[in-house]
C-alpha positions in Angstrom: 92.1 122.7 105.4 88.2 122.9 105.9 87.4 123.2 102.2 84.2 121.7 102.6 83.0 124.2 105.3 84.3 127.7 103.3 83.5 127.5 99.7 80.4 125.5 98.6 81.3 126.2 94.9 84.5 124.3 95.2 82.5 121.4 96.6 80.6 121.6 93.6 83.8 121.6 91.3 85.3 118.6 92.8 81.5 116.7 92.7 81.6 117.8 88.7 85.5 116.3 88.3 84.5 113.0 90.5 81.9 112.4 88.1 83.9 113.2 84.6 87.1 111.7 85.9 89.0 114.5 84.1 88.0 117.3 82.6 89.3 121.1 81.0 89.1 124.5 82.5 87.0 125.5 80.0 84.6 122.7 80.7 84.3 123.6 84.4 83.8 126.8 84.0 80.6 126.6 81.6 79.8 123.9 83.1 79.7 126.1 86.8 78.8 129.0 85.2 81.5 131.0 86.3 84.5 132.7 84.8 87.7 131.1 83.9 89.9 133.1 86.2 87.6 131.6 89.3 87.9 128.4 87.9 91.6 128.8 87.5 91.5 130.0 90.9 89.8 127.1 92.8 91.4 124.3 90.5 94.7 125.5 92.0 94.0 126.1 95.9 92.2 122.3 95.5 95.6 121.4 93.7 97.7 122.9 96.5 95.5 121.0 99.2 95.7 118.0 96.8 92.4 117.1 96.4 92.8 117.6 92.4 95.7 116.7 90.2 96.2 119.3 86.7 97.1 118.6 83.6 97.8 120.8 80.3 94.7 122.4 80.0 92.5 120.4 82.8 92.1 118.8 85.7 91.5 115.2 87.1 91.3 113.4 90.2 94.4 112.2 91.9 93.2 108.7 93.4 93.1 105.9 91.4 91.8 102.7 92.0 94.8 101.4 94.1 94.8 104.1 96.4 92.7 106.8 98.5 93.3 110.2 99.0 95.1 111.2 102.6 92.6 110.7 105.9 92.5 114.6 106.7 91.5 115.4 103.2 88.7 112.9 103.3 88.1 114.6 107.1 87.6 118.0 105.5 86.0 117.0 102.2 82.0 117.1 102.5 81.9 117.5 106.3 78.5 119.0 105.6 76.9 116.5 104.2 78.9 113.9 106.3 77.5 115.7 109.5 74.1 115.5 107.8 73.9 111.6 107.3 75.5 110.8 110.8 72.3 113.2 112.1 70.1 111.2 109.8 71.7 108.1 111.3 71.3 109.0 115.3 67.2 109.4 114.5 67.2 106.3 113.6 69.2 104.4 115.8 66.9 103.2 119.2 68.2 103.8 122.9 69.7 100.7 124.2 71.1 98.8 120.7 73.9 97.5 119.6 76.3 98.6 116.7 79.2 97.8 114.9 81.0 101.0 113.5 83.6 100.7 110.8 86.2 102.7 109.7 85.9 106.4 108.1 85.5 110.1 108.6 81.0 109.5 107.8 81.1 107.2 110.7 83.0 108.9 113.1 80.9 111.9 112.2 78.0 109.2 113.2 79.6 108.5 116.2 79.4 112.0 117.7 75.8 112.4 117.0 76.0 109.3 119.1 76.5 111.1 122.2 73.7 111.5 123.8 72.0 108.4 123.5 71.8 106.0 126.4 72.1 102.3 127.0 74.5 101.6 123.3 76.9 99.3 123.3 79.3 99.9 120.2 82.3 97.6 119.1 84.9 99.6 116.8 87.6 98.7 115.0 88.2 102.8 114.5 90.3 104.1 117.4 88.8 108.0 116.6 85.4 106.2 117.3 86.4 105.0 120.4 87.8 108.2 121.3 84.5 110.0 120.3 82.3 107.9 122.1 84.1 107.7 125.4 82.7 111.4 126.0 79.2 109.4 126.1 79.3 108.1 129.5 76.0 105.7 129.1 78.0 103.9 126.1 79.9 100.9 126.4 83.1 101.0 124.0 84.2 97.9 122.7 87.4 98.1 120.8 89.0 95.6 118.2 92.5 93.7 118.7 94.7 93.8 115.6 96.7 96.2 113.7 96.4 99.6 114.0 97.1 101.7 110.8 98.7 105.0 111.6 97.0 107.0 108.9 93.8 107.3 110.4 94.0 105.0 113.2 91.7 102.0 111.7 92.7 98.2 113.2 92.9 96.0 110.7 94.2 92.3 109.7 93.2 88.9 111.0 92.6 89.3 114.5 90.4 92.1 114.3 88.3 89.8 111.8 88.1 86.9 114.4 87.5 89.3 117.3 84.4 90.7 115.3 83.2 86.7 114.6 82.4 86.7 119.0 79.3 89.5 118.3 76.2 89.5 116.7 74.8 93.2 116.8 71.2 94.8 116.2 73.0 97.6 113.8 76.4 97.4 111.2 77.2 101.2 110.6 79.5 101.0 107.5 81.5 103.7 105.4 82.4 103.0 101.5 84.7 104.4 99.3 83.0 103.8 96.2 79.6 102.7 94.5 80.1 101.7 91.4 77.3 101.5 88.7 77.2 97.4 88.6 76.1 97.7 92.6 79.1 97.3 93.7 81.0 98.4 97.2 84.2 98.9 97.1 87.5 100.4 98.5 90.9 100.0 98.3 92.7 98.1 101.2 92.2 94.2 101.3 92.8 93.8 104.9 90.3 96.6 105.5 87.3 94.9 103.3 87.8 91.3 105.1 87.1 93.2 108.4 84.3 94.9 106.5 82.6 92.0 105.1 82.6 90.0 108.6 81.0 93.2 110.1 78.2 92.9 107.5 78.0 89.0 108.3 77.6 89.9 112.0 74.9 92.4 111.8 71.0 91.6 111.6 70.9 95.1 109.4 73.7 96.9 107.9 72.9 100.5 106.8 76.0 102.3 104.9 76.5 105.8 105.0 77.9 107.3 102.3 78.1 111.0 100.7 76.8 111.6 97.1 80.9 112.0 96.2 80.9 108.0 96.7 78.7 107.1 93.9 80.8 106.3 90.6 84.5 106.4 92.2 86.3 103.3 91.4 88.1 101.3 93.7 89.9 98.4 93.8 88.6 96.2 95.8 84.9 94.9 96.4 83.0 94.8 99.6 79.8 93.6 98.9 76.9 94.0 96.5 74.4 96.4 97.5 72.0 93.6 98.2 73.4 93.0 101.2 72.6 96.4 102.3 69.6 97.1 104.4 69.4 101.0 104.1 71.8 103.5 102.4 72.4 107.1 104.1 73.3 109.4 102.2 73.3 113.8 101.7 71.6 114.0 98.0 69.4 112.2 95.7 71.3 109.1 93.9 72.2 109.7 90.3 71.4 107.1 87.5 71.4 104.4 87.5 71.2 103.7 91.4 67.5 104.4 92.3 67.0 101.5 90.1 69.4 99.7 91.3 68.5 100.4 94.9 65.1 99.4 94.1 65.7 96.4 92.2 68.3 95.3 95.8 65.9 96.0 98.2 67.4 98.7 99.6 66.2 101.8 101.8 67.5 105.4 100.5 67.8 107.6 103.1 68.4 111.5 102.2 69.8 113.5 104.9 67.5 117.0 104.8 70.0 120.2 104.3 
């Protein structure tokens, strides 16, 4: 369900819930500047796709810390801006590197503006990447051992970690699922940080691409500090307090033009 590609204004309604957390109809609707029957309207078609969660009066989001939402909701949700930060990524990446891309819809959205470079040579531990980047015939795919999780095709676990441990690379692409406002990384499946954190010990720069959605969702699990990033992608200017916090870590902000 290509929400994020139809109906900018119900982008805009789950951005305003992912920052409150939860939040009424009546609030949306002065908040959005639109009627309560439209409100009403779009809280329920995002409740049917289940992207929102209601309650008595409200709505909220349905992850919680423990858990992300499904892999084709996260496919569908901010495509634009996803599409926007993996073309602000290609520019920037040289002819003739080499990357390590993670797991995530923002990176395999990096991984088709991918194809036509020439000379890469990109280890995965994201089977869709692999699949992407096999229509670039002047890039070498390198693909993890380990587990594969059928949800969205990541490998994970321990062997995927020591496979990653043979490679130094020129470029870590990683995806997030949340910023939190200590400058924190986080996300929600153990096995899928520890791969995560050795990608970011393998790479001489890490630049993480992540939609303005990202910033403020919890998550259980931390992946790093933001200091440990070298530049941060993303489709709209950081709220507070993260350009100070980008600043104060050293830390390239990237804004992906509309």
């Amino acid at each position: 369900m290509a929400l994020a590609n139809s109906n900018p204004r119900q982008i805009n309604l789950l951005d305003t819930v992912r920052a409150r957390g939860a939040i009424t109809v009546d609030e949306l609707a002065d908040m959005l500047g639109v009627t309560l029957q439209t409100v009403r309207r779009d809280v329920q078609r995002l409740a049917d796709a289940g992207l929102l969660t209601r309650f008595h009066g409200g709505v909220r989001v349905p992850s919680s810390t423990t858990e992300n939402i499904g892999y084709q909701q996260r496919e569908s949700l901010h495509a634009l801006g996803k599409a926007r930060i993996a073309q602000a990524v290609a520019a920037k990446v040289p002819d003739g590197c080499s990357l390590i891309l993670n797991i995530g819809t923002t990176t395999e959205a990096v991984a088709k503006a991918l194809l036509r470079h020439r000379g890469l040579r990109v280890i995965t531990n994201n089977l869709n990447v692999a699949n992407i980047l096999t229509g670039n015939p002047d890039c070498e795919v390198i693909v993890a051992g380990g587990t594969v999780r059928a949800r969205d095709r990541a490998i994970v676990g321990e062997p995927t970690v020591d496979f990653i441990r043979q490679f130094k690379v020129d470029i870590a692409v990683i995806g997030i699922s949340g910023i939190e406002a200590d400058g924190s990384l986080r996300d929600f499946d153990l096995r899928e940080v520890k791969v995560a954190q050795t990608i970011i010990a393998q790479a001489r720069e890490v630049w993480l691409v992540a939609d303005a959605s990202k910033f403020n969702r919890p998550a259980m699990v931390q992946l790093a500090e933001l200091s440990q990033i070298d530049c941060l992608f993303t489709d709209a200017p950081p709220p507070q307090p993260f350009p100070e916090l980008l600043e104060q870590a050293q830390v390239r902000c990237e804004i992906a033009n509309p």
